[in-house]
One Martini backbone bead per residue (centre of mass of N, CA, C, O) as a GRO file, in nm:
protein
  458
    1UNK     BB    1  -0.154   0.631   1.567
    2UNK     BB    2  -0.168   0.965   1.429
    3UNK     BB    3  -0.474   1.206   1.463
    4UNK     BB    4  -0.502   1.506   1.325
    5UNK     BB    5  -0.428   1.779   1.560
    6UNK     BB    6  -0.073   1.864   1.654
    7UNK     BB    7  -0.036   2.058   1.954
    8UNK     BB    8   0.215   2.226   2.054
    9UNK     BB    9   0.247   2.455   2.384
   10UNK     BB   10   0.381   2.747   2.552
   11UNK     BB   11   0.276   2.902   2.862
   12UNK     BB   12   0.427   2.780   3.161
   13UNK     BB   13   0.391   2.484   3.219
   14UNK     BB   14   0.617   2.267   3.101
   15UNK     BB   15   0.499   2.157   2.863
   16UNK     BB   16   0.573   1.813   2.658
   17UNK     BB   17   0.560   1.663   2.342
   18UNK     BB   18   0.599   1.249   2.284
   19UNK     BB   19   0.558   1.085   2.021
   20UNK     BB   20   0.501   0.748   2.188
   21UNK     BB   21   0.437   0.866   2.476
   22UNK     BB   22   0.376   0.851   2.817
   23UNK     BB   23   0.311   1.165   2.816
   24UNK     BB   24   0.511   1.437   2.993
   25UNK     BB   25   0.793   1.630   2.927
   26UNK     BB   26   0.991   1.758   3.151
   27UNK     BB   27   1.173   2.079   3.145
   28UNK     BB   28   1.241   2.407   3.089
   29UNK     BB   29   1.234   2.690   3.148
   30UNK     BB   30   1.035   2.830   2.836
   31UNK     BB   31   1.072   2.495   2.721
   32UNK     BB   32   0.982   2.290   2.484
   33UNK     BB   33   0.951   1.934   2.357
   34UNK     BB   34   0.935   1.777   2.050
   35UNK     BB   35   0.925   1.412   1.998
   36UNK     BB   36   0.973   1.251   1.718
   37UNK     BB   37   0.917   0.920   1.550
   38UNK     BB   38   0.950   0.820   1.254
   39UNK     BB   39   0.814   0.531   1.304
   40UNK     BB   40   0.590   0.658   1.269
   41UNK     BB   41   0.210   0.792   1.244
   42UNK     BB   42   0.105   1.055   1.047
   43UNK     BB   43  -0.180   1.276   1.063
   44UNK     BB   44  -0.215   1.604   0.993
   45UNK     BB   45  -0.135   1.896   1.198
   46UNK     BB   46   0.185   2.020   1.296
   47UNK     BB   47   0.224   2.218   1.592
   48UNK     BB   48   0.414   2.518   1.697
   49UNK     BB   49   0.347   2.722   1.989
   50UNK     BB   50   0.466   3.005   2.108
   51UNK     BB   51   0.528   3.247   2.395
   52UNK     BB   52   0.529   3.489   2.604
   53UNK     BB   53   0.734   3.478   2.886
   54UNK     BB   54   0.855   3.784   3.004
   55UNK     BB   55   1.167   3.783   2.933
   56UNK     BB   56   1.081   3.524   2.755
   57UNK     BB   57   1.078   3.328   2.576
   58UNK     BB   58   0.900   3.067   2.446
   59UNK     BB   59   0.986   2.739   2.373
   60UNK     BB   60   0.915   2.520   2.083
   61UNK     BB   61   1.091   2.235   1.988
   62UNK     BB   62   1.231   1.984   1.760
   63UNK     BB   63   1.282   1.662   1.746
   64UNK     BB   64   1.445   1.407   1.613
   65UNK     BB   65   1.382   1.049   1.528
   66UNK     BB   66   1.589   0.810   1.346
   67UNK     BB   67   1.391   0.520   1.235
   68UNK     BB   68   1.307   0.245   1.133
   69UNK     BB   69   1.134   0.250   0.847
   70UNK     BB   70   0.933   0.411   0.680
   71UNK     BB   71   0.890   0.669   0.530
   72UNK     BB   72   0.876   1.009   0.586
   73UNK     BB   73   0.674   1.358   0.562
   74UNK     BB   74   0.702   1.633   0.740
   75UNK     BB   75   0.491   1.898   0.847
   76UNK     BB   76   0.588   2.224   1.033
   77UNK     BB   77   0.474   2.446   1.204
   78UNK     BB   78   0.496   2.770   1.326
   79UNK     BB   79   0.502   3.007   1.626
   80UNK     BB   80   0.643   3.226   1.712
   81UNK     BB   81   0.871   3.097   1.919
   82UNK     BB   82   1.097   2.888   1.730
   83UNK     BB   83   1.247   2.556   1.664
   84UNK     BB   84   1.477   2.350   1.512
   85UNK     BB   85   1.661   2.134   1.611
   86UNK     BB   86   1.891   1.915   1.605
   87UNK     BB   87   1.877   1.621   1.488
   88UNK     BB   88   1.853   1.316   1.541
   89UNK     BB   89   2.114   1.073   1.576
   90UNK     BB   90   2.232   0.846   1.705
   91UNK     BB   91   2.368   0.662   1.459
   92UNK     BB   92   2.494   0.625   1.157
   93UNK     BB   93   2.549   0.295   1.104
   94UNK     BB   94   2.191   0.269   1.189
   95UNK     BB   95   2.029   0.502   1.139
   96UNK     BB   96   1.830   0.714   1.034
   97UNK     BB   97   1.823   0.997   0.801
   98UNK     BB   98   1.750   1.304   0.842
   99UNK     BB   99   1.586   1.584   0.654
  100UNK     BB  100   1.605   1.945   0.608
  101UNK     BB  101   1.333   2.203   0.546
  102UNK     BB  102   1.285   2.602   0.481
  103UNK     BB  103   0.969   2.769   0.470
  104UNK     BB  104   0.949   2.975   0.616
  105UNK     BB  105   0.706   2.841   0.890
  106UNK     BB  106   0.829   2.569   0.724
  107UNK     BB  107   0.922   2.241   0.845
  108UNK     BB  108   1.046   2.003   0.685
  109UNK     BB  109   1.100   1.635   0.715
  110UNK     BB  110   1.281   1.337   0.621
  111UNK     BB  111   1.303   0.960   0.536
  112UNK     BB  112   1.465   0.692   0.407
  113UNK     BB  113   1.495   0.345   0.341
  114UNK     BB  114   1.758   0.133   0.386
  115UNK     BB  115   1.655  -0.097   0.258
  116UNK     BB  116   1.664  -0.035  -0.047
  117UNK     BB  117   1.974  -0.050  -0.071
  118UNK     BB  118   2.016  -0.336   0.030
  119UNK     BB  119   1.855  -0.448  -0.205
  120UNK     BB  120   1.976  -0.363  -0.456
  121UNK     BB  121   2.228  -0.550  -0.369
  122UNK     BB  122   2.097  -0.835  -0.320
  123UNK     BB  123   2.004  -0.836  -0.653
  124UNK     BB  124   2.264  -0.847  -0.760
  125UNK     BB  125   2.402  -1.061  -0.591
  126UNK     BB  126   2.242  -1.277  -0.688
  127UNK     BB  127   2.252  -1.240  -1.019
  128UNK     BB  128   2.561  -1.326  -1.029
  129UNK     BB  129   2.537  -1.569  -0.902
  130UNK     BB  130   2.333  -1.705  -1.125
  131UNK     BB  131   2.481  -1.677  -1.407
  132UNK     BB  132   2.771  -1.800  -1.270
  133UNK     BB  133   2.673  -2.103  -1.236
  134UNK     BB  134   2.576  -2.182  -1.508
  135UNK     BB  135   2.828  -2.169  -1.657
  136UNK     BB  136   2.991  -2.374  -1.480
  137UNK     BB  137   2.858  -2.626  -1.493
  138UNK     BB  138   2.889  -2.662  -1.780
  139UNK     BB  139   3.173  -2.659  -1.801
  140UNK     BB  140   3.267  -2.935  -1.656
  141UNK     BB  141   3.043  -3.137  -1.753
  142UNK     BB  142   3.184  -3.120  -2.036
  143UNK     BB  143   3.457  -3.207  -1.888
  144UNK     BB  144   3.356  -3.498  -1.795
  145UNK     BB  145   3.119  -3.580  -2.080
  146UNK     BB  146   3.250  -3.453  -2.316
  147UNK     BB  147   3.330  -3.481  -2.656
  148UNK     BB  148   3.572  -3.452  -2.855
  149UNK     BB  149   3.442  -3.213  -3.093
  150UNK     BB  150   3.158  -3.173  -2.953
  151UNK     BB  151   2.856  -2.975  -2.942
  152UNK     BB  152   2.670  -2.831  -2.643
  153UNK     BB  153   2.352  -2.728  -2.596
  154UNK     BB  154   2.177  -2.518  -2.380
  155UNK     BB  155   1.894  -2.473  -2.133
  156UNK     BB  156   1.810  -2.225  -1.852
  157UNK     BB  157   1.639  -2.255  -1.564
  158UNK     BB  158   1.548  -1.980  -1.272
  159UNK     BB  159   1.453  -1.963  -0.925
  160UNK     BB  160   1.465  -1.731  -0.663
  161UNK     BB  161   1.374  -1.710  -0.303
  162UNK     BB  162   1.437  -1.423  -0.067
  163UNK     BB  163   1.466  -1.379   0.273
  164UNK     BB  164   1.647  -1.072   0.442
  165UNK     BB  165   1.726  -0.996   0.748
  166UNK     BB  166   1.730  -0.760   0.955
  167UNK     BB  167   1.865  -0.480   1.141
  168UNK     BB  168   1.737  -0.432   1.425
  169UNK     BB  169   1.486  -0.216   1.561
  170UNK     BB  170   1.162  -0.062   1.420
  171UNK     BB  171   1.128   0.003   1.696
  172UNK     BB  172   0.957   0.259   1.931
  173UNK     BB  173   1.037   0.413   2.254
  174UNK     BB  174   0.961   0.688   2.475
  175UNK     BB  175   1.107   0.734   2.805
  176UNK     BB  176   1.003   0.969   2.981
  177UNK     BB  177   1.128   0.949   3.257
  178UNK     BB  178   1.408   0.859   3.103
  179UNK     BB  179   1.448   1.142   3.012
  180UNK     BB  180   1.417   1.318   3.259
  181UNK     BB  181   1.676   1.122   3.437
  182UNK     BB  182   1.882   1.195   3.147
  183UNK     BB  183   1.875   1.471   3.088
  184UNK     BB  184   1.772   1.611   2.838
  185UNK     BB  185   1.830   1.866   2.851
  186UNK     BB  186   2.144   1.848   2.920
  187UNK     BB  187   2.114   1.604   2.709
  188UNK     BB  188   1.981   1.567   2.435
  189UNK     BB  189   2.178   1.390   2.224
  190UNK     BB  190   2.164   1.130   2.472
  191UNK     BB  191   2.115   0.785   2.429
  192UNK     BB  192   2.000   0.761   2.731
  193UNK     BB  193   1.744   0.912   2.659
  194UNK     BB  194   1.659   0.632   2.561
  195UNK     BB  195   1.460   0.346   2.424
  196UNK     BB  196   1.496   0.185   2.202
  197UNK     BB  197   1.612   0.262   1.945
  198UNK     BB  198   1.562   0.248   1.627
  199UNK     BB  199   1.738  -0.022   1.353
  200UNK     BB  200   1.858   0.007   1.047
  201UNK     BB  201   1.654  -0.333   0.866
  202UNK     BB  202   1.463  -0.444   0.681
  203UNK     BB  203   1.300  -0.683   0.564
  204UNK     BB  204   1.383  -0.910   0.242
  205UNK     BB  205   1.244  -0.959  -0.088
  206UNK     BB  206   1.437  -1.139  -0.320
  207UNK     BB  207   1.396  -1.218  -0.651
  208UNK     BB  208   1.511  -1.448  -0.940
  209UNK     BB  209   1.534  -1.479  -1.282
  210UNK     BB  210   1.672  -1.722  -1.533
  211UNK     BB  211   1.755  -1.713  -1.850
  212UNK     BB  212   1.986  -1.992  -2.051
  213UNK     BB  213   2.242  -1.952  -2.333
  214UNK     BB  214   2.420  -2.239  -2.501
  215UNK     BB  215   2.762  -2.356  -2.488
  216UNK     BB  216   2.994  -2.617  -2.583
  217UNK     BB  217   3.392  -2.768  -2.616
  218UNK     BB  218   3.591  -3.005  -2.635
  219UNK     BB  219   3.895  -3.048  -2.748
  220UNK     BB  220   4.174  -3.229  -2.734
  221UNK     BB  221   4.283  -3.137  -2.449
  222UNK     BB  222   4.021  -3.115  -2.263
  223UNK     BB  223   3.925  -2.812  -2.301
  224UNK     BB  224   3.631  -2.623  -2.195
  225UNK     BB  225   3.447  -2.434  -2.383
  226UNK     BB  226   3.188  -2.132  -2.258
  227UNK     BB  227   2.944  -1.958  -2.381
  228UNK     BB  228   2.666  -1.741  -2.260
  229UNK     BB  229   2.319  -1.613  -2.256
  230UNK     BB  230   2.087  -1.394  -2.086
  231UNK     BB  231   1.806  -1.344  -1.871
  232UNK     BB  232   1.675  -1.107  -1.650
  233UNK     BB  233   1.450  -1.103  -1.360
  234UNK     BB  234   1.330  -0.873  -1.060
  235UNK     BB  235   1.244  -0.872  -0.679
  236UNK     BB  236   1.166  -0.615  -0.421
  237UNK     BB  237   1.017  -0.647  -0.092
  238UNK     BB  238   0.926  -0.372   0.171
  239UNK     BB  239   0.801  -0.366   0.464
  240UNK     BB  240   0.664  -0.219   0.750
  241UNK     BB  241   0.501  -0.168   0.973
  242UNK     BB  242   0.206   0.057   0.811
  243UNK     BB  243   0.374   0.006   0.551
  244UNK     BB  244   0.483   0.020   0.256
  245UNK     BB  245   0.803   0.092   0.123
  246UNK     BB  246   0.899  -0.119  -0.132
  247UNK     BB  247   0.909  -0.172  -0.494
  248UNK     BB  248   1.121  -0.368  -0.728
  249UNK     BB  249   1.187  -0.378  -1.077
  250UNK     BB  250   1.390  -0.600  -1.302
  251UNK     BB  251   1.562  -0.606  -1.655
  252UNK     BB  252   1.818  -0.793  -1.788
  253UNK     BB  253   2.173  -0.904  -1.970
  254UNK     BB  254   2.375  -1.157  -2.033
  255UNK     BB  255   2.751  -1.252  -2.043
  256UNK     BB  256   2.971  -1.549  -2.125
  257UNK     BB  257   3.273  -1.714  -1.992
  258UNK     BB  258   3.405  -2.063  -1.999
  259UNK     BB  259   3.687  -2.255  -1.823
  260UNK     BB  260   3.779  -2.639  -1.838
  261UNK     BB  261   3.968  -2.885  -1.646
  262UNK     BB  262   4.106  -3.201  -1.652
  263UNK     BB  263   4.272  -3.347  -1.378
  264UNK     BB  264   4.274  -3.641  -1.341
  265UNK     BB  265   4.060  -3.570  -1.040
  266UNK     BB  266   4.041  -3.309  -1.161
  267UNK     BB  267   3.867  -2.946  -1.163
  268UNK     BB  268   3.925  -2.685  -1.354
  269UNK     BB  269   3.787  -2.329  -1.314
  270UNK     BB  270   3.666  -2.035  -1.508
  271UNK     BB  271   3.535  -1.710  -1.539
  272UNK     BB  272   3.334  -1.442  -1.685
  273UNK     BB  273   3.063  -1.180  -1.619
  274UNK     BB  274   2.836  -0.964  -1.724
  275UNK     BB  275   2.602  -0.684  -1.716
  276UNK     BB  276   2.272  -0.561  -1.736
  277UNK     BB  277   2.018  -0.328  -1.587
  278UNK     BB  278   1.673  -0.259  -1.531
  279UNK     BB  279   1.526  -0.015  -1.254
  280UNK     BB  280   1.189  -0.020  -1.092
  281UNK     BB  281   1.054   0.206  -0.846
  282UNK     BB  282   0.818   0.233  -0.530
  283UNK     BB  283   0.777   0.474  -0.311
  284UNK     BB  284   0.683   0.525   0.035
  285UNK     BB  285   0.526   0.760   0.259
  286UNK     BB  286   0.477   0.962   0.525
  287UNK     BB  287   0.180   1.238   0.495
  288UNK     BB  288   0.066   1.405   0.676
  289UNK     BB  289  -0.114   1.591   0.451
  290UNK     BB  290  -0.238   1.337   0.359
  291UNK     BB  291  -0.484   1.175   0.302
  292UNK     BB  292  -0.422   0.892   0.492
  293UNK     BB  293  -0.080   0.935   0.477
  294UNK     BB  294  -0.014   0.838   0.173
  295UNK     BB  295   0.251   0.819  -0.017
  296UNK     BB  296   0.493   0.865  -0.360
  297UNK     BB  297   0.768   0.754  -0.490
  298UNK     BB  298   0.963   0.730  -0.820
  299UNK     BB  299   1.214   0.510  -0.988
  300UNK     BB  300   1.488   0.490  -1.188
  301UNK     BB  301   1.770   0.253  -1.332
  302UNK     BB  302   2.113   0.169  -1.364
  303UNK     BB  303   2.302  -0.161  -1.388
  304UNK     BB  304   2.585  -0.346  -1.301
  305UNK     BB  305   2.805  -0.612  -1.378
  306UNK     BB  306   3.134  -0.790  -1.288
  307UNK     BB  307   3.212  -1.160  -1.285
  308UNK     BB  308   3.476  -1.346  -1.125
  309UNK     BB  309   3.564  -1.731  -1.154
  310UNK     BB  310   3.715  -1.985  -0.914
  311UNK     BB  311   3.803  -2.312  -0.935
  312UNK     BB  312   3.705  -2.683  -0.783
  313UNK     BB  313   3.721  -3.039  -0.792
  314UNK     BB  314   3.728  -3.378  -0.650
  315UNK     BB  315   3.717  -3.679  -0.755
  316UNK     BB  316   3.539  -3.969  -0.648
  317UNK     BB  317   3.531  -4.304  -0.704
  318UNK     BB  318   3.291  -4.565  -0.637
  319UNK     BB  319   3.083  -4.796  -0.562
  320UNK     BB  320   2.758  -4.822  -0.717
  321UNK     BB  321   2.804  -4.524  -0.900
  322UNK     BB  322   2.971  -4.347  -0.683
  323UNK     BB  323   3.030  -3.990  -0.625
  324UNK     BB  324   3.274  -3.773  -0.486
  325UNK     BB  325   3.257  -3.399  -0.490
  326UNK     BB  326   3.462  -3.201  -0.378
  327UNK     BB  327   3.482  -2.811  -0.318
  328UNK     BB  328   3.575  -2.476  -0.480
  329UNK     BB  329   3.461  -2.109  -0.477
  330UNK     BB  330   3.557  -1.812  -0.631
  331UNK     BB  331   3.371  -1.474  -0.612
  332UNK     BB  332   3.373  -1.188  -0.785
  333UNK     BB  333   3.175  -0.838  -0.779
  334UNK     BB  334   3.171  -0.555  -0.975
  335UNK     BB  335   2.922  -0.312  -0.921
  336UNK     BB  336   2.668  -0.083  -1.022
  337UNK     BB  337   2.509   0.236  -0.949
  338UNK     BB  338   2.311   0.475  -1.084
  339UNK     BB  339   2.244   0.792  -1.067
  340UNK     BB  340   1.888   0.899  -0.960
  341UNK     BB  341   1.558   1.082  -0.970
  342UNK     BB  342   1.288   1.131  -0.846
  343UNK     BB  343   0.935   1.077  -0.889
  344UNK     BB  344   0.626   1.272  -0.847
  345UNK     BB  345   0.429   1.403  -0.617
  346UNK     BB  346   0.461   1.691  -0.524
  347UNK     BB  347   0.423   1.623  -0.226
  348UNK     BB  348   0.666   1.428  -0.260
  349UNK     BB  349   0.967   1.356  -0.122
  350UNK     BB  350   1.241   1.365  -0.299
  351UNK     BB  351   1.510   1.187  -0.461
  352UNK     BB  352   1.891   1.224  -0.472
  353UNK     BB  353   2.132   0.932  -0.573
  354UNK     BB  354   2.399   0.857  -0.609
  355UNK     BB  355   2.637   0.635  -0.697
  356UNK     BB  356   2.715   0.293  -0.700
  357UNK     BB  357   3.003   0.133  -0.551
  358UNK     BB  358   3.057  -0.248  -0.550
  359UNK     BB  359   3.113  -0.558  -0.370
  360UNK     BB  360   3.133  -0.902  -0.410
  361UNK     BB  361   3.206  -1.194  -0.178
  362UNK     BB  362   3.247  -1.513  -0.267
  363UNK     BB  363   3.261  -1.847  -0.061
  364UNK     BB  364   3.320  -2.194  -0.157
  365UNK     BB  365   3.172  -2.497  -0.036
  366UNK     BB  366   3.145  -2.855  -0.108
  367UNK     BB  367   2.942  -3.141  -0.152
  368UNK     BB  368   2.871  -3.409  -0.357
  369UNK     BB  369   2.666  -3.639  -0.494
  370UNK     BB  370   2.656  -3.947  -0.696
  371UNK     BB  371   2.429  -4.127  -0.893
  372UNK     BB  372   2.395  -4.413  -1.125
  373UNK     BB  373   2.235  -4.494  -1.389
  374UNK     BB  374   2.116  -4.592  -1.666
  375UNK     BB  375   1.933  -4.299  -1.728
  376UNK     BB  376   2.081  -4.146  -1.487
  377UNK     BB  377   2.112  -3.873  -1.241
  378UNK     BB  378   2.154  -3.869  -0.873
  379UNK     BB  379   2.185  -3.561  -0.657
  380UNK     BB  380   2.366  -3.405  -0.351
  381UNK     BB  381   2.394  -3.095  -0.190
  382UNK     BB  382   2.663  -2.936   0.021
  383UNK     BB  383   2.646  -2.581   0.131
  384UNK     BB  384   2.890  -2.311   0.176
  385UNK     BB  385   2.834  -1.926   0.180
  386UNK     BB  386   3.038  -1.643   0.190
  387UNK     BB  387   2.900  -1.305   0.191
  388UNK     BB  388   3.077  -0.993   0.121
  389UNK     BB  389   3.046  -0.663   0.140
  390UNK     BB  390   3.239  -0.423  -0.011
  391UNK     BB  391   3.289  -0.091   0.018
  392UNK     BB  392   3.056   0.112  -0.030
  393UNK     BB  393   2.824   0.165   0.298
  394UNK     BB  394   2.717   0.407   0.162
  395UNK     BB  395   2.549   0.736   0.051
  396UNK     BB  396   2.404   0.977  -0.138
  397UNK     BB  397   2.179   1.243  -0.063
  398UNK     BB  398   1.890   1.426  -0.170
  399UNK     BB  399   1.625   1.604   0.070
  400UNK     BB  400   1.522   1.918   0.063
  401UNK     BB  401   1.811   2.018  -0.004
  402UNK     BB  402   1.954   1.782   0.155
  403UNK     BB  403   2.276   1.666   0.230
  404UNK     BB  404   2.329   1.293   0.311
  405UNK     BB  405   2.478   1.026   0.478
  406UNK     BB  406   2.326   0.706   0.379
  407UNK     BB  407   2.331   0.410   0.630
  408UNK     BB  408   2.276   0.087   0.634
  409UNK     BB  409   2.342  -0.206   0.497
  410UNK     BB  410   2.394  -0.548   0.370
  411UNK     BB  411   2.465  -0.805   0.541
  412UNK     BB  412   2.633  -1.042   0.590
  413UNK     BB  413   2.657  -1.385   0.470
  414UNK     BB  414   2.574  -1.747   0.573
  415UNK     BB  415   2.517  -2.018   0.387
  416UNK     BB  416   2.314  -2.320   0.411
  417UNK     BB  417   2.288  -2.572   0.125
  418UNK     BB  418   2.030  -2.825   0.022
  419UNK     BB  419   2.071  -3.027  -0.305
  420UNK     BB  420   1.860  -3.169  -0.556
  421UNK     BB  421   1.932  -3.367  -0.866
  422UNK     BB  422   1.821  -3.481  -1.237
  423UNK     BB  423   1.937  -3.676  -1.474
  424UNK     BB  424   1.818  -3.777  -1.838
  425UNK     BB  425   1.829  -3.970  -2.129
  426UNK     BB  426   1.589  -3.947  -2.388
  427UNK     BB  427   1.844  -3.920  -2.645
  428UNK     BB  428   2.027  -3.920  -2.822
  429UNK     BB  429   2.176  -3.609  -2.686
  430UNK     BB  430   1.921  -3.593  -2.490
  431UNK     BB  431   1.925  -3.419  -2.160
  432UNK     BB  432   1.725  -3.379  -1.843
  433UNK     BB  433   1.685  -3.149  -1.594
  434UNK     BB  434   1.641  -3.075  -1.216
  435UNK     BB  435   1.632  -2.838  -0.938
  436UNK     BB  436   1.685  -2.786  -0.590
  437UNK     BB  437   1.717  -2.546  -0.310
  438UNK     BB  438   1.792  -2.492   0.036
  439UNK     BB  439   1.814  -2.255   0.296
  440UNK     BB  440   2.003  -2.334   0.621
  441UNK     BB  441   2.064  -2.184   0.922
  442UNK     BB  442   1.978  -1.884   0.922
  443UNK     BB  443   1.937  -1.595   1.065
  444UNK     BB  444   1.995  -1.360   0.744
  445UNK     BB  445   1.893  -1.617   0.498
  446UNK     BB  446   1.626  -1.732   0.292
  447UNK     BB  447   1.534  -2.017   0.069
  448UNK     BB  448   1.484  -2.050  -0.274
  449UNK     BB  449   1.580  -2.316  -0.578
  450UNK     BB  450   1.454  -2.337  -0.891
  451UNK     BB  451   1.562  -2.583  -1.182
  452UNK     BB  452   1.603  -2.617  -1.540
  453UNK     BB  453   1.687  -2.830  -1.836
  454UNK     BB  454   1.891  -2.872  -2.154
  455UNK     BB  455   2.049  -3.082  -2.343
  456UNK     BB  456   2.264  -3.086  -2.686
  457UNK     BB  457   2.420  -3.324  -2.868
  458UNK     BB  458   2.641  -3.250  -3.238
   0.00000   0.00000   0.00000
């Protein structure tokens, strides 16, 4: 962390300041540059002053390096003749995107967090996910074990908590030597000339909540129809190195149709799933100019998606009461998010958003085990899903009046689930249920899902 007053200037003496560098950085005669790296902390004013030197102006000019973690906004002050650099960018699909604006002698420059754009995206993907499986779980039940024109009522609850591994390293170092040895001058914008610029995506903790009700019925022919309404409520968490960088809540209701049918030992399912949400959020970011360094700007929008699903599984029953159930699921999501601006304090760097539209697909397979006893059964599941994010992996912003395409969003996951569950009848027609389920072996999501409801035929 710096603080105070940060004074870059040539007198001819050759010396630039490279802020998180050990040192100082050698120049070309009459210029020096200030390298700041976004992912740091700065509170105080940063100067750069530039003096007049024979027959050249002394010239101090300032590098941005966009590197992962919260937002910066930071304003630079300058004194006679400065420049600011083309602000530096390793890789658009990997680094963080700096923004400047010019006012008089006042260069202020900011940048966002796609941690942010990540959450919202694996928010929504979890919801559509966690909705679209309530359904068909009932549609299946229903075709397995109700009875023909009777209606079933169900009621589910469910709550997952994720978090996302980011991607790429949000620390950065900057190698005075090798800046000078990369040819810092001769080659500012060269990616040689630094050591591990920091990239990607912060850790994302995304919670999801499922309240939900509906009915089945299984008709003549053996086909099960279902349909579903409910609440979902989410929440998206995100640390930097030095502060938290945004925090997210949304809240909003769904609505679904499913379709099953048993032929032999087999079981096809399909529906499709609707949704509205809205959500609101705070992002936090570094302002040299405020007391402490931390200043906020919030956000609001509306998203939806509609999500169509199916599959399939085949029954063998064993010896003993027990079922072994392989599956196959196809589901795919296309999610919109509307475009919106942010509010906040006059000082906070506020972004305005274009709207956001992707897919989603997820591919499981699965094997399911169940054990039958007197009054209820026992399950345990093993699946792998493969979720890929397709569309638009980037968005456009505008911050401090400068339009840029921000990337650098949500990395595809395989996760491994280990689920079990109960399930029991309290009385003629009515049987409630409970299960657990945790995500285990993989590098880029873990996290856990538990759930209950009841049952009411009649």
């Amino acid at each position: 962390m710096n603080t105070g007053t940060i004074i870059a200037s040539n007198n001819g003496d050759n010396q630039g300041i490279a802020i998180l560098a050990s040192g100082a950085v050698p120049s070309s005669e009459n210029e020096s540059h200030v390298v700041l790296a976004s992912g740091g902390f700065l509170e105080g004013q940063i100067i750069l002053s530039g003096e007049s030197s024979g027959e050249n102006d002394a010239l101090v000019s300032l590098d941005v390096l966009g590197t992962t973690g919260t937002g910066v906004n930071w304003t630079v002050y300058g004194e006679g003749a400065n420049t600011l650099d083309d602000l530096y960018m390793p890789d658009s699909s990997l680094g963080t995107t700096v923004f400047k604006g010019h006012v008089d002698d006042t260069w202020q420059f900011t940048t966002i967090d796609s941690s942010q754009f990540a959450g919202q995206r694996e928010s929504l993907a979890d919801a559509s996910s966690q909705s679209a499986s309530v359904l068909a779980a009932q549609a299946q039940d229903a075709s397995a074990h109700g009875q023909i024109g009777k209606y079933e009522a169900y009621g589910i609850a469910m709550r997952s908590n994720m978090t996302y591994s980011g991607t790429g390293d949000p620390y950065i170092s900057v190698d005075a030597l090798g800046m000078w040895m990369g040819g810092l001058m001769n080659d500012v914008h060269g990616v040689e000339a630094y050591s591990n610029v920091g990239s990607g995506t912060l850790d994302r903790t995304v919670t999801t909540s499922t309240l939900s009700a509906g009915g089945t019925m299984k008709t003549d022919s053996g086909l099960a129809v279902g349909f579903g309404v409910g609440g979902q409520t989410g929440e998206s968490a995100i640390s930097g190195i030095y502060m938290k960088s945004s925090d997210t809540s949304s809240n909003g209701a769904y609505a679904g149709v499913t379709l099953a049918k048993e032929v032999k030992d087999f079981t096809l399912f399909g529906g499709v799933t609707v949704a509205k949400q809205s959500t609101s959020y705070d992002r936090w970011e570094n302002n040299n100019l405020v007391v402490g360094g931390i200043d906020m700007a919030s956000g609001d929008y509306d998203s939806r998606y509609l999500t169509a699903q199916a599959g399939g599984a085949a029954h063998f029953k064993l010896s003993y009461g027990i079922t072994v159930s392989p599956g196959v699921t196809l589901r795919y999501t296309n999610a919109r998010i509307d475009a919106y601006s942010e509010t906040g304090d006059e000082t906070a760097a506020k972004a305005s958003v274009a709207e956001q539209s992707f897919g989603i697909m997820e591919k499981q397979i699965d094997l399911n085990i169940a054990k039958s006893f007197g009054v209820g059964s026992l399950n345990a599941k093993l699946a792998v899903t493969d979720r890929a994010l397709a569309g638009g992996d980037s968005v456009d912003v505008t911050m401090l009046g400068d339009q840029e395409t921000v990337s650098g969003f949500a990395a595809d996951t395989v996760t491994r689930t280990i689920s079990v569950g109960y399930s029991a009848a309290l009385a003629t027609g009515l049987s409630v249920s409970v299960q657990a389920s945790r995500d285990v072996g993989s590098d880029t999501v873990s996290g856990t899902t538990v759930g209950g409801g009841f049952q009411l035929a009649f």
